[in-house]
gemmi code that builds the backbone of each chain (N, CA, C; Angstrom):
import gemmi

chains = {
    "A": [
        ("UNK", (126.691, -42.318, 115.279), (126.313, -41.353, 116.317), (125.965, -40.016, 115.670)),
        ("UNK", (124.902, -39.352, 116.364), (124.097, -38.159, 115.625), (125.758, -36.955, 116.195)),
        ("UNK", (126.123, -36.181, 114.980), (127.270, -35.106, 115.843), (127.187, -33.810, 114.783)),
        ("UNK", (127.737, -32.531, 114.842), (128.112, -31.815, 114.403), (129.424, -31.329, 114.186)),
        ("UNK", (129.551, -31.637, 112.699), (131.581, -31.262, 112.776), (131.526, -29.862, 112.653)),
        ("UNK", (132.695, -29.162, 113.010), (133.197, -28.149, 112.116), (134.728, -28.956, 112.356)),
        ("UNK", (135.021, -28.931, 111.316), (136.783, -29.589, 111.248), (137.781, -28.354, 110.947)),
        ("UNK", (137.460, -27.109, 110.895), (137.836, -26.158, 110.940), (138.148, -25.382, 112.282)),
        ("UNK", (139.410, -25.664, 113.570), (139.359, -25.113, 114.328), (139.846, -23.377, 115.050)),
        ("UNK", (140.621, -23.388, 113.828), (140.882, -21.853, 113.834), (140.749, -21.612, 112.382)),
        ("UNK", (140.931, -20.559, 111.528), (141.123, -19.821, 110.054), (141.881, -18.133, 110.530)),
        ("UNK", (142.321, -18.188, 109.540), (142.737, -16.601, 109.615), (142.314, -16.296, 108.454)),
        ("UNK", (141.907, -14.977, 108.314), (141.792, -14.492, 106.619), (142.368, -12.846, 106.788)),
        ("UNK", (142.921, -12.213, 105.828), (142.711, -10.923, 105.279), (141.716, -9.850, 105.568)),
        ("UNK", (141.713, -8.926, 106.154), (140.544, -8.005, 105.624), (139.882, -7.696, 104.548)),
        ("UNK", (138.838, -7.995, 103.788), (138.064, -7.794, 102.565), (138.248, -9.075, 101.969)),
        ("UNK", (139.152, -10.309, 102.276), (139.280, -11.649, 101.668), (137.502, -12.711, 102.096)),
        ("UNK", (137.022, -13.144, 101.367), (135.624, -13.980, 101.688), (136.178, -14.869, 102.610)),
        ("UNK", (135.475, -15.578, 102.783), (135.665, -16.674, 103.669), (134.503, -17.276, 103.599)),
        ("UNK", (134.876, -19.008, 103.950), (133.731, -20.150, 104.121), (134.122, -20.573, 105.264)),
        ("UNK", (133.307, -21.058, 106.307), (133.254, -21.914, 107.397), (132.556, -22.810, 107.512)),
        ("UNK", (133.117, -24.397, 107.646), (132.873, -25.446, 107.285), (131.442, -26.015, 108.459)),
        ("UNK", (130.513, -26.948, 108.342), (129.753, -27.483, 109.026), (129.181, -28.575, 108.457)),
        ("UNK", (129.378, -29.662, 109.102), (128.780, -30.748, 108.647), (127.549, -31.640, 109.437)),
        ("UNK", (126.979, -32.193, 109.220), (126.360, -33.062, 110.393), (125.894, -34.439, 110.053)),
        ("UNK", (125.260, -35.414, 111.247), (125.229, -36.703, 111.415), (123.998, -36.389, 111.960)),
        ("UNK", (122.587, -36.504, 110.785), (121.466, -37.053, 111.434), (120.805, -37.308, 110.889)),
        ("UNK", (120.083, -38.954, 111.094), (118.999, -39.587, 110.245), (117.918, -38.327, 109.080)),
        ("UNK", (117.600, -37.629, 109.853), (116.629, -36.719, 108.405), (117.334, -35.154, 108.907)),
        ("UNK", (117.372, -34.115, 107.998), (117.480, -33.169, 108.163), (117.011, -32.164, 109.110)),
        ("UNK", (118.304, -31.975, 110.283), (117.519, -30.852, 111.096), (117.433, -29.300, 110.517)),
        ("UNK", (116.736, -28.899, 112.028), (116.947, -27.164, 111.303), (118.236, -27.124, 112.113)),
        ("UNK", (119.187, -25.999, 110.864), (120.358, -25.305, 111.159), (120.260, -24.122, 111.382)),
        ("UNK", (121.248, -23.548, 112.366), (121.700, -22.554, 113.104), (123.274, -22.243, 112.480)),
        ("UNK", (123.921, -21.032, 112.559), (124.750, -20.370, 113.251), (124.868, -19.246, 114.094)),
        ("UNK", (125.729, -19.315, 114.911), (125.824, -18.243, 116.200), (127.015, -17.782, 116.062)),
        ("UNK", (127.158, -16.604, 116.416), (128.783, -16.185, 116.814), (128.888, -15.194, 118.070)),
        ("UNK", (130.116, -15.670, 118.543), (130.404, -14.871, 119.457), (131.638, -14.428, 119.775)),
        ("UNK", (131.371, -13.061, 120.221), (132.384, -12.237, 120.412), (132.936, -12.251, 121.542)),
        ("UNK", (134.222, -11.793, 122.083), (134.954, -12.414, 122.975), (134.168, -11.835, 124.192)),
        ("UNK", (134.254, -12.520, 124.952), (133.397, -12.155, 126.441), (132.096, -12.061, 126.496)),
        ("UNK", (131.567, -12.040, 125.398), (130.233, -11.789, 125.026), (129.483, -12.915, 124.891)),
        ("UNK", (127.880, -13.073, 124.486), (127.039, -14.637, 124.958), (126.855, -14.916, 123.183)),
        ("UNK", (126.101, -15.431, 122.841), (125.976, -15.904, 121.193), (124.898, -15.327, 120.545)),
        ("UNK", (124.945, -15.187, 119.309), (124.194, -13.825, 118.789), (124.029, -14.758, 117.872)),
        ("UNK", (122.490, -14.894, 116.979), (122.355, -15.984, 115.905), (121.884, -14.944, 114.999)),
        ("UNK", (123.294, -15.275, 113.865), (123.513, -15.068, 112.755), (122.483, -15.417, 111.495)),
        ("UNK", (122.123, -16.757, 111.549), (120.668, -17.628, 110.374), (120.342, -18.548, 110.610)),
        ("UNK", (119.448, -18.819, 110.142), (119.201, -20.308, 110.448), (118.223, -20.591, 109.720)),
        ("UNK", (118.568, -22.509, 109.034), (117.902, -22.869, 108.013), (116.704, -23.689, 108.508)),
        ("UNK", (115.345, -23.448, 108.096), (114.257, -24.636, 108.193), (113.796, -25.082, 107.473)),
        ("UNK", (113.454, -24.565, 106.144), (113.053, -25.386, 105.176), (113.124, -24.172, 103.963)),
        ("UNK", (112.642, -24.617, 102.650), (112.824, -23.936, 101.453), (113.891, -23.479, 100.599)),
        ("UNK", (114.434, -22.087, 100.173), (115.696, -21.920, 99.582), (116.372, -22.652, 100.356)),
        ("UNK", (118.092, -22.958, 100.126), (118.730, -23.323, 100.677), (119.780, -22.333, 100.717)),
        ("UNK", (119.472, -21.273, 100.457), (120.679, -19.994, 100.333), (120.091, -19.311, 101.626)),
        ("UNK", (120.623, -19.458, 102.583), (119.624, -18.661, 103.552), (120.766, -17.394, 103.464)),
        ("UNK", (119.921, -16.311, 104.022), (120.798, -14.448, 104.385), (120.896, -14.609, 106.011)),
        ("UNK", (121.349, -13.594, 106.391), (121.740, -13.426, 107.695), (122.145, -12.423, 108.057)),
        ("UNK", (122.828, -11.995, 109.504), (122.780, -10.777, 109.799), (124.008, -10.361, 109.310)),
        ("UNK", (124.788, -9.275, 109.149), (125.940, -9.032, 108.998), (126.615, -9.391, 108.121)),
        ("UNK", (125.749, -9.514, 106.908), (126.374, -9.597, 105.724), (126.842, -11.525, 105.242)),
        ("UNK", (126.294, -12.573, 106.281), (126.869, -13.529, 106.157), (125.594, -14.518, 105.897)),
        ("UNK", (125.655, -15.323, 104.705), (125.042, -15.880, 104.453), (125.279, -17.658, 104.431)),
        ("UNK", (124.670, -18.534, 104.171), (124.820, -20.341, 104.511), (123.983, -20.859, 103.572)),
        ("UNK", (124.691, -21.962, 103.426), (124.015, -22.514, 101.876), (124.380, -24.056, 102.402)),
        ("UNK", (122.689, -24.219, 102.398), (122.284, -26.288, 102.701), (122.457, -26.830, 101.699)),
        ("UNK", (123.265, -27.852, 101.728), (123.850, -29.013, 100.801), (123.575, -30.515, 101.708)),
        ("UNK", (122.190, -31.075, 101.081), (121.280, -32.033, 102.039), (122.655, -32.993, 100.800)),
        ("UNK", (122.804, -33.216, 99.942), (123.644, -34.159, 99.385), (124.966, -34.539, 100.193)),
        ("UNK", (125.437, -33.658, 100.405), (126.727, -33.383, 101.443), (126.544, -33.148, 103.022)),
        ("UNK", (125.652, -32.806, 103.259), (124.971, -33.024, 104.965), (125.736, -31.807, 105.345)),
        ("UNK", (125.538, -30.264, 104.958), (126.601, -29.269, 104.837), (125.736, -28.301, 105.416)),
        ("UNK", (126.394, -27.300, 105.757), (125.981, -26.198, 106.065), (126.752, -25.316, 105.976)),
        ("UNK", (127.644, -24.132, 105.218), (128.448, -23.704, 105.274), (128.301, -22.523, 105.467)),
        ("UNK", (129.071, -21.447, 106.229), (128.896, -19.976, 106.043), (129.855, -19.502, 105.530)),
        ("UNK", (129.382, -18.563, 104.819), (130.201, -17.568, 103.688), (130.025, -15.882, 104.058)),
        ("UNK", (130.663, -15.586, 103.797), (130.727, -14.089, 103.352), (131.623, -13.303, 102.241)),
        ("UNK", (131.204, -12.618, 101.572), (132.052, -12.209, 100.713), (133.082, -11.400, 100.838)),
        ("UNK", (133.348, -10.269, 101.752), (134.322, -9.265, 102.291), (134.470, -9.792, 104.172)),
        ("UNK", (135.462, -9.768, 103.798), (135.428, -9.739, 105.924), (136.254, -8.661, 106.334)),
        ("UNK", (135.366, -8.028, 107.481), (135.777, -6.984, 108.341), (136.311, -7.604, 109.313)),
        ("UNK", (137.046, -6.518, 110.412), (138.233, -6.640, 111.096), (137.104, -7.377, 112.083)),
        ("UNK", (135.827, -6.263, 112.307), (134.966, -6.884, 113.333), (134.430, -8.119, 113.354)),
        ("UNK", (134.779, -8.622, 112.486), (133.898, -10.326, 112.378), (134.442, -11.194, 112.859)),
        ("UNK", (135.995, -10.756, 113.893), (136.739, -11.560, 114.445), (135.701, -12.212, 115.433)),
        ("UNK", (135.383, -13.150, 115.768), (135.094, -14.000, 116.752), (135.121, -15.545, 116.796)),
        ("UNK", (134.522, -16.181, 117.737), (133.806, -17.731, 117.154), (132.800, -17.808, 116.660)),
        ("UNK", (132.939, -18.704, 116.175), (131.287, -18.833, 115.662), (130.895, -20.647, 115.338)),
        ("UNK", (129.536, -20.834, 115.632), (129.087, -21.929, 115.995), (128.218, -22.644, 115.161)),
        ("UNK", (128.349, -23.676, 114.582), (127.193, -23.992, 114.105), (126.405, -25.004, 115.186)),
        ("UNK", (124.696, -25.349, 114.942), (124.295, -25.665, 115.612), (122.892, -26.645, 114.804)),
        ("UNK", (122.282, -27.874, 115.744), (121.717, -28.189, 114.800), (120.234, -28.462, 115.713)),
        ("UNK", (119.304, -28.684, 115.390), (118.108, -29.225, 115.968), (117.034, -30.000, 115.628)),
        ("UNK", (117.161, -30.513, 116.056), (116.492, -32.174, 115.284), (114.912, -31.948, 115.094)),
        ("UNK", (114.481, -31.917, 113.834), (112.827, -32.090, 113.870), (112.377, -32.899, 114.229)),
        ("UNK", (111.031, -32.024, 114.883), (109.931, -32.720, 115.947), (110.575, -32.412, 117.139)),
        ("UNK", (111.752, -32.313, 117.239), (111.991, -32.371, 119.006), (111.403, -31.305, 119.184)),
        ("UNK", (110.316, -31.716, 120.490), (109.804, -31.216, 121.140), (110.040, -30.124, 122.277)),
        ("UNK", (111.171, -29.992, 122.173), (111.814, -28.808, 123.453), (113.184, -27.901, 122.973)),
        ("UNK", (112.747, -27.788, 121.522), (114.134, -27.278, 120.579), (115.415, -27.229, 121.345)),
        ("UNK", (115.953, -28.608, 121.779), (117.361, -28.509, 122.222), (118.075, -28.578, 120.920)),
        ("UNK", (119.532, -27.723, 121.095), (120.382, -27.359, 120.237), (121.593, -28.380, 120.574)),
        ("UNK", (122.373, -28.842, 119.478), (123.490, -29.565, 119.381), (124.382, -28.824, 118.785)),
        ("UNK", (125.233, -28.331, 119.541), (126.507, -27.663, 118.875), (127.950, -28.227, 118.475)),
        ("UNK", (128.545, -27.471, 117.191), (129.693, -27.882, 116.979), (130.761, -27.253, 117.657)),
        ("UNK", (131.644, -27.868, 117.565), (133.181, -27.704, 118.631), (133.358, -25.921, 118.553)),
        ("UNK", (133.088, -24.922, 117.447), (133.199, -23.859, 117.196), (134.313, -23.492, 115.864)),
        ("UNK", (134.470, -22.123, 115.176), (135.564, -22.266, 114.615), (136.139, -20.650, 115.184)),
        ("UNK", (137.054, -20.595, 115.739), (138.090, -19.335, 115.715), (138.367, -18.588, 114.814)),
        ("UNK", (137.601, -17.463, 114.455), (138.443, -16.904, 113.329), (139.458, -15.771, 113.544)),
        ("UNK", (139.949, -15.277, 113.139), (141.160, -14.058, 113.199), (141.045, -13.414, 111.727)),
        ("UNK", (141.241, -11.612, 111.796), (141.341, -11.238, 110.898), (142.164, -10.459, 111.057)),
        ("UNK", (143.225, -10.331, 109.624), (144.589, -9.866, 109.496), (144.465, -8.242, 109.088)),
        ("UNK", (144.633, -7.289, 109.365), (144.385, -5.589, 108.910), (144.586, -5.912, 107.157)),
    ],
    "B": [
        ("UNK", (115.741, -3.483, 129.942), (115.277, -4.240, 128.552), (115.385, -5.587, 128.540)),
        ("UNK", (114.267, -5.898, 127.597), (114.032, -7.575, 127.366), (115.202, -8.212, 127.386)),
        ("UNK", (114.889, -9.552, 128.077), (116.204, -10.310, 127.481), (116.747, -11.151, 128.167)),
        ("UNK", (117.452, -12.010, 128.625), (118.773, -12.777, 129.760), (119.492, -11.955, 130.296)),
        ("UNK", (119.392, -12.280, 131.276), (120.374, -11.408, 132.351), (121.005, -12.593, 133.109)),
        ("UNK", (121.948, -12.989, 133.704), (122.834, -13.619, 134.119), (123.702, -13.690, 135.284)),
        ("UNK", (123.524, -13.777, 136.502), (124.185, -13.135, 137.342), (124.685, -14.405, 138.438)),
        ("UNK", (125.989, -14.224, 138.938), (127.140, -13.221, 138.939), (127.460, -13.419, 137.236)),
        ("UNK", (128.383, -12.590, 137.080), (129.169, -12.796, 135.168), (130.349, -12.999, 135.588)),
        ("UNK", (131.076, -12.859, 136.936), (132.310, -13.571, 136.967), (132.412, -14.270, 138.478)),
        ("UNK", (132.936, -15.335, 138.927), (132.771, -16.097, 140.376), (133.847, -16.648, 140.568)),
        ("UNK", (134.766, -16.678, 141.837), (136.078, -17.640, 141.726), (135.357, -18.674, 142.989)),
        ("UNK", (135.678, -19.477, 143.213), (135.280, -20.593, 144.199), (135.892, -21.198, 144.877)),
        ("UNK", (136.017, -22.337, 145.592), (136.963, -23.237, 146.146), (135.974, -24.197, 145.963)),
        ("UNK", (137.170, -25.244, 145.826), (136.824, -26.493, 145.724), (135.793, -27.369, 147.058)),
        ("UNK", (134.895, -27.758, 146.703), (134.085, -28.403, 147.935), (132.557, -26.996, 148.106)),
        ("UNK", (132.629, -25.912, 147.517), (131.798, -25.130, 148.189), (130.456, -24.920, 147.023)),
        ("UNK", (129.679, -24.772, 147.754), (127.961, -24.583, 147.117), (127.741, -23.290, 146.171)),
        ("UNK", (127.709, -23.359, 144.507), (127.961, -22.089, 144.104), (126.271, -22.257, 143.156)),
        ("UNK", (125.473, -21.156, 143.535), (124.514, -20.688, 142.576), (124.656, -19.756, 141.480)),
        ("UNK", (124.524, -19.805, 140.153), (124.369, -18.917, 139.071), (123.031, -18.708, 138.627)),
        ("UNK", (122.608, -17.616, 138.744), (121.356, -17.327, 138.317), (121.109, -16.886, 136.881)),
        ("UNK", (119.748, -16.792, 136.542), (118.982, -16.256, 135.179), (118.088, -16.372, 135.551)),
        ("UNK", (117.863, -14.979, 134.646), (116.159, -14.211, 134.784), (116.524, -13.844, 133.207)),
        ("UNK", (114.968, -14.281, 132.891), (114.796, -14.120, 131.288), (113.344, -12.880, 131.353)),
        ("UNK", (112.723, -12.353, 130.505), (112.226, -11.450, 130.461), (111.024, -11.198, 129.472)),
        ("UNK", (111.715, -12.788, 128.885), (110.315, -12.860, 127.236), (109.300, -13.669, 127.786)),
        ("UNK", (108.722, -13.811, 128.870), (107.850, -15.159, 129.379), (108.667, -16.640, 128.922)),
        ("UNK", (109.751, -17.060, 128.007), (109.831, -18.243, 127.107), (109.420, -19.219, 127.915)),
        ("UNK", (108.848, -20.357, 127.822), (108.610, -21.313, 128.138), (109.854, -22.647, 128.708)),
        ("UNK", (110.878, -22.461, 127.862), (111.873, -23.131, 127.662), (112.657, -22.600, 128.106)),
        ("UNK", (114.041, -23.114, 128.910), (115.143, -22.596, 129.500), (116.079, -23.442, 129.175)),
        ("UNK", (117.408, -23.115, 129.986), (118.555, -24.212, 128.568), (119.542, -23.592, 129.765)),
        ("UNK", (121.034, -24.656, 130.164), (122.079, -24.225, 130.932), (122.969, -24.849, 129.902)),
        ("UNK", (123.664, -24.249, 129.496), (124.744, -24.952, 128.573), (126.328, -24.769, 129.308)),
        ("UNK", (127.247, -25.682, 129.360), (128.780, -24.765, 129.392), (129.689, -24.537, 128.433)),
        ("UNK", (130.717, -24.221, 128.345), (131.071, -23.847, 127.284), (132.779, -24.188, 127.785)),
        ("UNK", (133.575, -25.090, 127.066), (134.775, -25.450, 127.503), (135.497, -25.566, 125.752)),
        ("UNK", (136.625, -25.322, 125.842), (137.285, -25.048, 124.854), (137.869, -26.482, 124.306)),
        ("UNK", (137.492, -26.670, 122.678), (137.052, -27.701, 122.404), (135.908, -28.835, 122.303)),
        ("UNK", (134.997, -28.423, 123.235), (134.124, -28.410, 123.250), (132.711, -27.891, 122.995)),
        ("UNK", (132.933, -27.192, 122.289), (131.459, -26.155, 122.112), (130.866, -25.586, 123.463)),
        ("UNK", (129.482, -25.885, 123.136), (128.679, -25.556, 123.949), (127.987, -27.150, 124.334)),
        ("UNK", (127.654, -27.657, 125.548), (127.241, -28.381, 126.016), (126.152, -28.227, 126.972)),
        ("UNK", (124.894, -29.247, 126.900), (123.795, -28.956, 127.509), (123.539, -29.586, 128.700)),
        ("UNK", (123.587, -29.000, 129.885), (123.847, -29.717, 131.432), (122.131, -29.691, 131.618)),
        ("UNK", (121.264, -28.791, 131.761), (119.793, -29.120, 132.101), (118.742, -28.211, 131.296)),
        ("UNK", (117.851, -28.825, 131.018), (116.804, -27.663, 130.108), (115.463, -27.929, 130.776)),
        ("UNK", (114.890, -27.032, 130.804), (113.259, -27.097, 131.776), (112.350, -26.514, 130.501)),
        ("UNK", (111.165, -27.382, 130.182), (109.992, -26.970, 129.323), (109.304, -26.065, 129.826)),
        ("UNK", (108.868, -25.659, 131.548), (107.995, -24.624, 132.269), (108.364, -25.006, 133.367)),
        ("UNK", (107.767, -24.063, 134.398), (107.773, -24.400, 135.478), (107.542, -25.184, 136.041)),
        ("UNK", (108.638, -25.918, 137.218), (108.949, -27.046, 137.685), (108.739, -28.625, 136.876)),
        ("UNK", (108.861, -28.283, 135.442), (109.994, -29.312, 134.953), (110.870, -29.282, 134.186)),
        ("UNK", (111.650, -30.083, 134.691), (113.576, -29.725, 134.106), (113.989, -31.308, 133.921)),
        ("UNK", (114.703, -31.277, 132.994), (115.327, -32.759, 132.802), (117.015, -32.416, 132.231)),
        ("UNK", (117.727, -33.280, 132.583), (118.826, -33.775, 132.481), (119.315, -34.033, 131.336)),
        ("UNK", (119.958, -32.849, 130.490), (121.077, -33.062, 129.603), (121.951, -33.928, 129.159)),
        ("UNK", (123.123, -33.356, 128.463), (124.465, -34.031, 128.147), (125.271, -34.262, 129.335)),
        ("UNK", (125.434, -33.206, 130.079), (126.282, -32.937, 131.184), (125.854, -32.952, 132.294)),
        ("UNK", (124.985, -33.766, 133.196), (124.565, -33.303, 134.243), (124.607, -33.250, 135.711)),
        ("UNK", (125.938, -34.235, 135.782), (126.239, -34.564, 136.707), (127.064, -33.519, 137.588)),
        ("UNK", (126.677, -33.041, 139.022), (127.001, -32.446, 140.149), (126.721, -31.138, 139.730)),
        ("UNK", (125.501, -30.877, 138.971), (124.504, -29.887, 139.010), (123.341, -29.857, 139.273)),
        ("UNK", (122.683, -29.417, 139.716), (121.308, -29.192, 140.323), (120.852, -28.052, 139.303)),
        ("UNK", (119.563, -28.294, 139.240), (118.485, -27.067, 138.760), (117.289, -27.200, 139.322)),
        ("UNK", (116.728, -25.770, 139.632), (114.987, -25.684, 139.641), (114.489, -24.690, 138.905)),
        ("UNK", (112.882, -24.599, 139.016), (111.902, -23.985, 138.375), (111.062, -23.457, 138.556)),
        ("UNK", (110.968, -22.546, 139.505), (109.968, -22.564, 140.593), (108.837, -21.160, 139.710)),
        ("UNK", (109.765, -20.283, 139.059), (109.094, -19.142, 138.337), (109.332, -19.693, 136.752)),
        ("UNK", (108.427, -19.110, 136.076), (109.132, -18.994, 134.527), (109.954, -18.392, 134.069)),
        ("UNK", (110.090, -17.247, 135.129), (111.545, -16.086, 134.446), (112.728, -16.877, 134.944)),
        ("UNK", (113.212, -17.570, 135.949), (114.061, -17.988, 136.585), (114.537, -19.683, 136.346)),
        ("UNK", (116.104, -19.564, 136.375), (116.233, -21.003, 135.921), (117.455, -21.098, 136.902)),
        ("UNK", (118.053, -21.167, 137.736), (118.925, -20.656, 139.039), (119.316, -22.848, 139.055)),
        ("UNK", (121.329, -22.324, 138.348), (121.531, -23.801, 138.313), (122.511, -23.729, 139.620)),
        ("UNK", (123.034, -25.122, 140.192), (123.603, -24.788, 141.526), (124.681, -26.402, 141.240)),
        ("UNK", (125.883, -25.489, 142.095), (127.080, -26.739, 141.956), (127.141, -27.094, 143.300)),
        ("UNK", (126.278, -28.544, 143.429), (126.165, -28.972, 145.007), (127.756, -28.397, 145.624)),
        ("UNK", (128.586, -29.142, 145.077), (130.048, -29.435, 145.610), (131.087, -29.218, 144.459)),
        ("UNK", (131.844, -27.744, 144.341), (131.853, -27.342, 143.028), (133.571, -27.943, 142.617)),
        ("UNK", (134.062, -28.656, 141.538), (135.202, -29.295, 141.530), (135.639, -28.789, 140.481)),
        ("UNK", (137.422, -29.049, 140.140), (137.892, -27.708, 139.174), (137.549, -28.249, 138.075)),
        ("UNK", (137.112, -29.230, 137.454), (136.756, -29.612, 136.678), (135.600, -28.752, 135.946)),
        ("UNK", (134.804, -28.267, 136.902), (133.665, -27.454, 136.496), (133.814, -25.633, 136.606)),
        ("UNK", (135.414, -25.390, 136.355), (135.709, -24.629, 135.641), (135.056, -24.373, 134.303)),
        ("UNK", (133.982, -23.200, 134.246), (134.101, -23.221, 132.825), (132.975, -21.785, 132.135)),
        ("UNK", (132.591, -21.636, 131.332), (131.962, -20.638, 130.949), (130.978, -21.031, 131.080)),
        ("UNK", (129.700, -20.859, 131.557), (128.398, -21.038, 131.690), (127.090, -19.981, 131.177)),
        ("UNK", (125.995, -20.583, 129.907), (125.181, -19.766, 129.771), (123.912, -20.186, 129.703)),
        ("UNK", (123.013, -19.406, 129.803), (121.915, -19.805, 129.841), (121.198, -19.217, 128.663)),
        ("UNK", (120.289, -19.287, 128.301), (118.533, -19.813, 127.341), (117.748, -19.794, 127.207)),
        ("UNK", (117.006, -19.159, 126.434), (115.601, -19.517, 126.489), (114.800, -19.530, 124.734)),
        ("UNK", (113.630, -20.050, 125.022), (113.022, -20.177, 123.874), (111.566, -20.365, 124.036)),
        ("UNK", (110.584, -20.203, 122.935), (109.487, -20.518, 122.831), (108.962, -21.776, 122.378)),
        ("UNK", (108.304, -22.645, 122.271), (107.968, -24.015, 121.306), (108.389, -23.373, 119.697)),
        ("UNK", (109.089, -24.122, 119.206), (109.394, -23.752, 117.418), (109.963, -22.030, 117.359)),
        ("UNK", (110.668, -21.618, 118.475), (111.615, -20.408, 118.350), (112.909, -20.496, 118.359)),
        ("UNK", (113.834, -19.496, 118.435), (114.810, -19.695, 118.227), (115.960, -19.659, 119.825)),
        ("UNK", (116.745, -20.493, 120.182), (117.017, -19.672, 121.380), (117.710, -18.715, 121.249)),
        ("UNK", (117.665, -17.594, 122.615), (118.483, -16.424, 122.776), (119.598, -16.867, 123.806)),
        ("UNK", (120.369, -15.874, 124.323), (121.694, -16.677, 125.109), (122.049, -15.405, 126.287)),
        ("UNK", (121.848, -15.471, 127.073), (122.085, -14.326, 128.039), (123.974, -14.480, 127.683)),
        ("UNK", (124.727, -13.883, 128.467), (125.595, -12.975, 128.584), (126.482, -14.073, 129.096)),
        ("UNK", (126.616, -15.219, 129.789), (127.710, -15.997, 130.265), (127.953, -15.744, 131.909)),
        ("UNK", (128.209, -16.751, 132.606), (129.343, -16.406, 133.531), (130.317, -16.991, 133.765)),
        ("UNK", (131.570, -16.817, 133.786), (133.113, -16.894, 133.942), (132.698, -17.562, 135.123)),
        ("UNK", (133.299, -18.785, 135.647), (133.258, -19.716, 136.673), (134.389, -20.223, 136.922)),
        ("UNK", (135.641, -19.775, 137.754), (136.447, -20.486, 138.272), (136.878, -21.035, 139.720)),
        ("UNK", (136.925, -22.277, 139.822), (136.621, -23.345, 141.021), (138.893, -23.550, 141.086)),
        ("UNK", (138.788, -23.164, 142.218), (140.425, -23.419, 142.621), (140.630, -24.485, 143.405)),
    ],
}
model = gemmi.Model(1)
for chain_id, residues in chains.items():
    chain = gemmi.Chain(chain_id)
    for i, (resn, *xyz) in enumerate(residues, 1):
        res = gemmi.Residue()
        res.name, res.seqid = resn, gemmi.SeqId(i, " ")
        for name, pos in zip(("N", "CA", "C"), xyz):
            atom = gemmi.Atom()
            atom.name, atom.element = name, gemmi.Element(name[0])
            atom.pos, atom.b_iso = gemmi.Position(*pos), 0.0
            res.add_atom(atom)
        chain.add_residue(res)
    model.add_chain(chain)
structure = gemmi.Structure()
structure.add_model(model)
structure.setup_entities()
């Protein structure tokens, strides 16, 4: 079955500690990747997203994702985390060729950041 | 300013009664998107419309209604709303090969 993991359902980190957030997926050829995050009460704000070429993609807010087609990965990183980066955040996937860019999302991951 | 707008952003209900949530988008997009959002669940896709007046049937679509009558407007409706369909609700939009945007949510609770 085509799915998107994140097996990561909460993390806590440190202030200024990096962090990775896990994403995996299940689909015959490589879609384009997304992440989103969102802040509490708030709607989803997209962070990057991969379609083709480097596989180091940048993003907003300092957070960048790196495609690993060997590993079916998508991971986001950042190197320092601020207090503000507390939210969820989503990865998301979309199957090439589909014709009406519907998005498949993962369960989300919770993060928390410690002062 | 451009963008999703979402309205009501918060609704309490009773069980059995007819509840509309609206969106008005603002970029012309072609594409519209109702997703909900339940914990553990991500985000889930109940109906998406390519243009006006056509919409097809999602992940989730059962004892929701949608129409299409404008392009700015995507107005989803809970015939007969059950607590089950408690849940965060947002809407979408996009262009062919864009990215979607996500209006603002509305808080939906059915007692």
């Amino acid at each position: 079955a085509q799915s998107v993991t994140q097996p990561d359902i909460h993390i806590t980190v440190s202030e200024g500690a990096s962090l990775e957030l896990r994403c995996n997926y299940s689909y015959g050829a490589t879609p384009y990747l997304f992440w989103y995050v969102q802040s509490p009460g708030q709607g989803l704000q997209l962070l990057l997203k991969y379609f083709s070429g480097d596989t180091l993609v940048q993003g907003i807010k300092g957070f960048e994702a790196e495609f690993k087609r060997s590993q079916s990965s998508f991971n986001l990183r950042k190197p320092s985390v601020h207090w503000s980066d507390a939210a969820e955040y989503f990865c998301a996937v979309e199957r090439r060729g589909s014709t009406l860019g519907r998005l498949y999302f993962g369960r989300g991951t919770q993060l928390t950041v410690w002062p | 300013d451009a963008g999703i707008t979402q309205s009501p952003r918060y609704k309490i209900t009773e069980t059995g009664r007819q509840v509309t949530l609206m969106c008005h988008q603002t970029w012309s997009h072609s594409y519209m998107f109702w997703y909900r959002q339940d914990l553990g669940h991500g985000l889930r896709l109940i109906y998406y419309s390519a243009a006006a007046d056509i919409t097809d049937k999602g992940e989730v679509p059962d004892g929701y209604v949608v129409s299409r009558s404008k392009t700015e407007n995507f107005p989803l409706t809970l015939e007969s709303a059950t607590r089950s369909q408690t849940s965060v609700y947002f809407c979408a939009s996009s262009e062919p090969g864009g990215t979607q945007g996500f209006g603002p949510g509305t808080r939906l609770l059915v007692l």
